[in-house]
N, C-alpha and C positions, 0 to 999 in steps of 0.2 A: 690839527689837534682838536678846536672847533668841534668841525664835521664830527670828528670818532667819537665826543662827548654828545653830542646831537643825538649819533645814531642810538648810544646807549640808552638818552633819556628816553626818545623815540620807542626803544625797545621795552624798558623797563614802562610805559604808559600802556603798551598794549597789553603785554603781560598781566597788569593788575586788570586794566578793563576785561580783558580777559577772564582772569578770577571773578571779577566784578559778576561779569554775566554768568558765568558758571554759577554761583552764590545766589545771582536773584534766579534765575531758573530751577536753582536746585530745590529754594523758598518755593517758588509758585509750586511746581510737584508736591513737596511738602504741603503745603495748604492745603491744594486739591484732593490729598491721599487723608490728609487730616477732616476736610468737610468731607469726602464722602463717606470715612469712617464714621463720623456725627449720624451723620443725616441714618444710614445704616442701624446703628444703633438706634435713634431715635423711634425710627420703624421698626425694630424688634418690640423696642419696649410699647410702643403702643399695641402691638401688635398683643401681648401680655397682658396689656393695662386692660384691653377689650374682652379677652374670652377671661379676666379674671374679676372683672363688676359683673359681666356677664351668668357669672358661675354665683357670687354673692345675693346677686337679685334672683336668680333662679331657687335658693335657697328661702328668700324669705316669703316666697311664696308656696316650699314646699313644706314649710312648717306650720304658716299660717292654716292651709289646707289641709295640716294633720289636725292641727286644734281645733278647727270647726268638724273632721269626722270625728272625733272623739265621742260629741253630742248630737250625731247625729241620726234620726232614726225611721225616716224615708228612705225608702231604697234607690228609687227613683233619684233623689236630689245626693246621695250619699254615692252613686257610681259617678254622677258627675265629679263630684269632690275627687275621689278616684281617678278617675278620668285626669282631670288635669295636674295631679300629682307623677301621675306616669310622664306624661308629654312633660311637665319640668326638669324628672328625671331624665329622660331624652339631652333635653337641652344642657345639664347639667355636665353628662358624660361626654355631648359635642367640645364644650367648652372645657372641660378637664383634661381631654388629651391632648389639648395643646402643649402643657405642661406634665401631663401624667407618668410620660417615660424616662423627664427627667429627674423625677425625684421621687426617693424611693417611702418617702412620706406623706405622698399620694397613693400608694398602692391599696389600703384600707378606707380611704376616703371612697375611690372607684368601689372597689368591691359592695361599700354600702349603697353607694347610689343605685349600683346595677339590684341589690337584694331589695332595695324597698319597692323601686320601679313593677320589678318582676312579684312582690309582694301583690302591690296594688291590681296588677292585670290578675290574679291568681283570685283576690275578693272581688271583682268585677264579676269573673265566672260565675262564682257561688252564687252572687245574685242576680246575676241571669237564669239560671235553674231558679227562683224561686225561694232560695235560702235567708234566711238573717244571719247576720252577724252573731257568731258564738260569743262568748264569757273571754276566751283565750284569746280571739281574734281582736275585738275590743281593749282588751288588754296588750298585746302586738304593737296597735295603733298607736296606742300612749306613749310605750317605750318609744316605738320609730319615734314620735314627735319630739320625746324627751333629747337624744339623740340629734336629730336633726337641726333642733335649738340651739344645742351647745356647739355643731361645728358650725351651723351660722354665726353664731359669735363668734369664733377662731377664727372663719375666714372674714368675717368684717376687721378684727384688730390689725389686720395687715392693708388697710387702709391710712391708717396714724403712718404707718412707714413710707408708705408713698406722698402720703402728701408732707413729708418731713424732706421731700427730693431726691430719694432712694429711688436706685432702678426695681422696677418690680421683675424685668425678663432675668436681673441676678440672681434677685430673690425663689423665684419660681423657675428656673433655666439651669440652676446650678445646683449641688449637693450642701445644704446649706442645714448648719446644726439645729439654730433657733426656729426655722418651718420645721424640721423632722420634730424637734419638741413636741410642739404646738400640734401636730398631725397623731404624733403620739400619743397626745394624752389621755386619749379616750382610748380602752384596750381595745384590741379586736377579740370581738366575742361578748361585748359587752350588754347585747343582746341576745335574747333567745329567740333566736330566728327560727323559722320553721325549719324540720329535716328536708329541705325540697333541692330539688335538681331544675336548671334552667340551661345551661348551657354543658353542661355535661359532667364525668364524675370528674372529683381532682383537676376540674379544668384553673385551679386557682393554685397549683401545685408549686410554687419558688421555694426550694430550699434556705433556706440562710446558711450560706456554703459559699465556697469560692466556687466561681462560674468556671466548670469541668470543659462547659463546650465552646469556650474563645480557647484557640489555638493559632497560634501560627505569628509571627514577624510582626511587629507595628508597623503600622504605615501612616503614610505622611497624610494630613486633610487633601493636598493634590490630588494621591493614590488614591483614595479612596472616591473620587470622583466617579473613577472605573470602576469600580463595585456597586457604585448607584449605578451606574448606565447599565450592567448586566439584569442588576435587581428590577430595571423600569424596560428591560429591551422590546420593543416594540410599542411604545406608549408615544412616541413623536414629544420627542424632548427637546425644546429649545433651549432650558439654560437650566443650568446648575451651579447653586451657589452655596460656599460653606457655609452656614450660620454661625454655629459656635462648636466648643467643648461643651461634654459633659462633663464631671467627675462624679460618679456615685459609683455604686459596687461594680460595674461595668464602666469602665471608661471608654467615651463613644465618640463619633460627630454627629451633628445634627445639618441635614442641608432642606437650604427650601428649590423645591425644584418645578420650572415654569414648563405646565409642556402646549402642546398645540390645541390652539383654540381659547388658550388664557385660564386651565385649569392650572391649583395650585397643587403642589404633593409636600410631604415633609417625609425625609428618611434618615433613620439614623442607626446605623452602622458601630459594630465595636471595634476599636484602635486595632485590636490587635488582631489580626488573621482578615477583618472586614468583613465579620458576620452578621447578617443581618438581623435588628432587631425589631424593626418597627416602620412598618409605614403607612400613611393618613393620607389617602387621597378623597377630596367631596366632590361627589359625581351625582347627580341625580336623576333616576332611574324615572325613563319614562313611559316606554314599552317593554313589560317583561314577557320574555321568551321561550327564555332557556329550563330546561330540566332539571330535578333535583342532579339526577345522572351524569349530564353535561358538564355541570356544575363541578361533582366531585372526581373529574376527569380532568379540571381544570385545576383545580387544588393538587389531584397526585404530580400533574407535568408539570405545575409551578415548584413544585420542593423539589422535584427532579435537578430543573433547571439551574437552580441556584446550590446544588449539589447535598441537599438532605435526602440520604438514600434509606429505603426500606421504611418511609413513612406511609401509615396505614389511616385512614378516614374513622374514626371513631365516633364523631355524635355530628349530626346535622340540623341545623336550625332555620327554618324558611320562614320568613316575613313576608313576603309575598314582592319584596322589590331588590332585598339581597340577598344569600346564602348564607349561613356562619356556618364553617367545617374546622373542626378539632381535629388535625392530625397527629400519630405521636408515631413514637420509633417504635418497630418491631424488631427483635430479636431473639432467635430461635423459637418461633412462635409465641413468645411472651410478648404482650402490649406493655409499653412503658410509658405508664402515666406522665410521671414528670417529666420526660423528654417531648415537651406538648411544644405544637403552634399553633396557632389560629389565624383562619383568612376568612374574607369577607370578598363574597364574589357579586358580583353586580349580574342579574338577571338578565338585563338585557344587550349588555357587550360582551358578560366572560370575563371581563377586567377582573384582577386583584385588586380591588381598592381598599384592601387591608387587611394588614399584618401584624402581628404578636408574637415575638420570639421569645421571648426571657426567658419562661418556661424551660424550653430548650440550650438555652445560651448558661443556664448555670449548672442544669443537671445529666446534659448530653454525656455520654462516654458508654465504650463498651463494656458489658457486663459480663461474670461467671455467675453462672446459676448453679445452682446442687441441683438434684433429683430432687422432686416433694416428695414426701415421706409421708402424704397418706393420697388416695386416691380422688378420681373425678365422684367418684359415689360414694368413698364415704365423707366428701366436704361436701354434698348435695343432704348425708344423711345430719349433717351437724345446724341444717340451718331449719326455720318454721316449715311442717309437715304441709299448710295450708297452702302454703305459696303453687302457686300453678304455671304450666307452659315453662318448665324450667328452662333455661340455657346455662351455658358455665364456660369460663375461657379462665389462663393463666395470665394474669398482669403482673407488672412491679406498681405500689403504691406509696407515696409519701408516707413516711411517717415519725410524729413527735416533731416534725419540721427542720430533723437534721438526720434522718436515715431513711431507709428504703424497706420495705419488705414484699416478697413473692405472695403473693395471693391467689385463691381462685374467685374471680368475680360470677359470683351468682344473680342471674338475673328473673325474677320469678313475676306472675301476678295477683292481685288478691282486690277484688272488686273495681275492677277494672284498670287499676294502679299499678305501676312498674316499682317492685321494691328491688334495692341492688343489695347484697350482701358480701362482704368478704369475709372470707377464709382462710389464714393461716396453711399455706403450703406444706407447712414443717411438725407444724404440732394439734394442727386443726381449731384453733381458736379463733372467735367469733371476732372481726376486729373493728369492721364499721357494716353500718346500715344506713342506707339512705336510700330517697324513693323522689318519684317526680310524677307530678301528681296530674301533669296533662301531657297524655304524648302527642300532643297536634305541636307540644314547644318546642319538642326537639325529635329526632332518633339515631337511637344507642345504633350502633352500625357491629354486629359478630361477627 
């Protein structure tokens, strides 16, 4: 009788040691999965906290350098000022896309960056010819500064938040009310920018609409690993790793991705169907090579690839170390503006080293056209007699920010300047004019 209670006790010790071990192992994994979660996050957030002092300081030096052009009246010492207002700008839009795709109240912060930058190279020109500074241009510079001043304050108050022990990667990473305020509060348009062209027409074209072109099934952060590996195929990827969710108008993933040689990529992908939105790879170009040609050969077999069919190269921008090509959907010979993406091709590999979908991921879908209802010659006879070397094509173009309309885009010149005009399809009404005042910045592709 003994024995059989022995064996039970016997039984019943191993049993719990048993549990026991099970319990502290199951602890240690716990921990493990817990510190690396830490440490993980910890490295997001710095990773935030870096390009967003980054972005801060880059600002108060692009403000400082608008207040001293203000008074300034050497030309000589006044392109310097120029000068390193650009390179700020530079730096400013390095460090904004870190953050810039995920929140949708960055969208007007970039766009100004990119308008003042391209402002500054544009009065560099004029005084390289020999010019001064107009009445209106001087006036420009104020605004900008004016401007400039007030989102530098916006972006310093987000300073108090962090050092209050807020994550900034939540703050800046996520769809978050109080930054889209504060991003808001300056309208867009609240400058009178010049009518000028830099990277192409409507290349700024987001509807405020439900995004038409995410389709298809959600998929898991797992799944959508394989949609990076297709997006990056041939780039020698050693590791990919989810980051986080987005939530804004698109709901996405964001992955950091390591490839050979210890470059970094960031891609990020929308939930649903796994379309691609955006990707940021820094590469730096050391012998450039390749052709403008080349170039947008590599642009049409990358959209191929990833399955945007019937996309057409519209404007091309060379810096002399990368490419920028505007692609957008053709259908039935109409260009469609807001069905836009943009890539950034590296001159001296071919690489995509970047991507811009939105455009396309809100406004994508097929269209019915009507007939236009008046002709290629009489929307050539509705627009200025002077304009010279006409050209003319059918596009769709954004407009009012929540509709479309059929156009003929008129593209003429008039003292050596490219003005673009549209034209109402239907009833022949004048409906925008805009011009680009150097074509070494870019070219319009017919």
């Amino acid at each position: 009788m003994e024995l059989t209670e022995n064996k039970k006790t016997i039984t019943i010790s191993i049993i719990i040691l048993m549990l026991l071990a099970a319990v502290i192992t199951l602890s240690v994994f716990v921990g493990i999965y817990a510190k690396d979660r830490v440490e993980k996050d910890r490295d997001l957030d710095a990773f935030y906290q870096s390009a967003y002092y980054g972005l801060v300081g880059n600002f108060v030096d692009i403000e400082n350098d608008l207040a001293k052009a203000r008074v300034m009246t050497d030309s000589k010492i006044l392109k310097e000022d120029l000068m390193k207002i650009d390179v700020n700008c530079n730096l400013a839009s390095q460090n904004l896309q870190v953050f810039y795709a995920n929140n949708d109240g960055m969208h007007n912060l970039m766009s100004y960056i990119n308008q003042l930058g391209d402002y500054c190279r544009y009065l560099i020109r004029e005084l390289d010819h020999g010019k001064s500074l107009t009445t209106t241009q001087v006036e420009n510079l104020n605004k900008l500064w004016g401007v400039s001043k007030e989102y530098g304050k916006l972006l310093n108050s987000l300073q108090d938040y962090a050092k209050d022990g807020n994550s900034l990667a939540k703050l800046l990473g996520e769809s978050n009310e109080e930054f889209e305020d504060i991003l808001s509060s300056i309208n867009n348009g609240s400058i009178e920018y010049p009518s000028l062209i830099y990277d192409g027409p409507f290349s700024d074209g987001v509807l405020k609409r439900e995004a038409k072109g995410v389709v298809g099934e959600e998929i898991t952060p797992e799944q959508g690993k394989k949609f990076v590996e297709k997006y990056l195929v041939g780039y020698d990827i050693e590791n990919i790793e989810y980051a986080q969710d987005n939530v804004n108008r698109i709901p996405s993933y964001l992955y950091a991705v390591k490839l050979k040689g210890g470059r970094q990529c960031s891609v990020q992908i929308a939930k649903k169907g796994g379309l691609l939105l955006l990707i940021d790879l820094f590469h730096e170009v050391e012998e450039p090579s390749l052709t403008i040609e080349q170039c947008q050969k590599v642009a049409e077999q990358y959209c191929e690839s990833i399955g945007l069919k019937n996309m057409k190269a519209v404007w091309i921008n060379n810096n002399k170390s990368n490419v920028y090509i505007n692609m957008c959907y053709e259908q039935d010979g109409i260009v469609n503006y807001p069905d836009m993406v943009k890539l950034k091709i590296s001159l001296d590999t071919g690489e995509v080293i970047g991507y811009e979908g939105l455009n396309y991921a809100f406004n994508h879908t097929a269209r019915e056209y009507e007939e236009p209802k008046i002709s290629e010659e009489q929307a050539i006879l509705n627009v200025s007699a002077i304009l010279e070397n006409i050209e003319i094509r059918l596009v769709t173009i954004p407009w009012n920010t929540v509709s479309e309309k059929v156009a003929y885009e008129i593209v003429g010149e008039l003292d050596g300047e490219k003005y673009f005009v549209y034209v109402d399809a239907y009833n022949g009404d004048e409906l925008n004019v805009l011009r680009m005042i150097d074509s070494n910045q870019g070219d319009l592709l017919m």
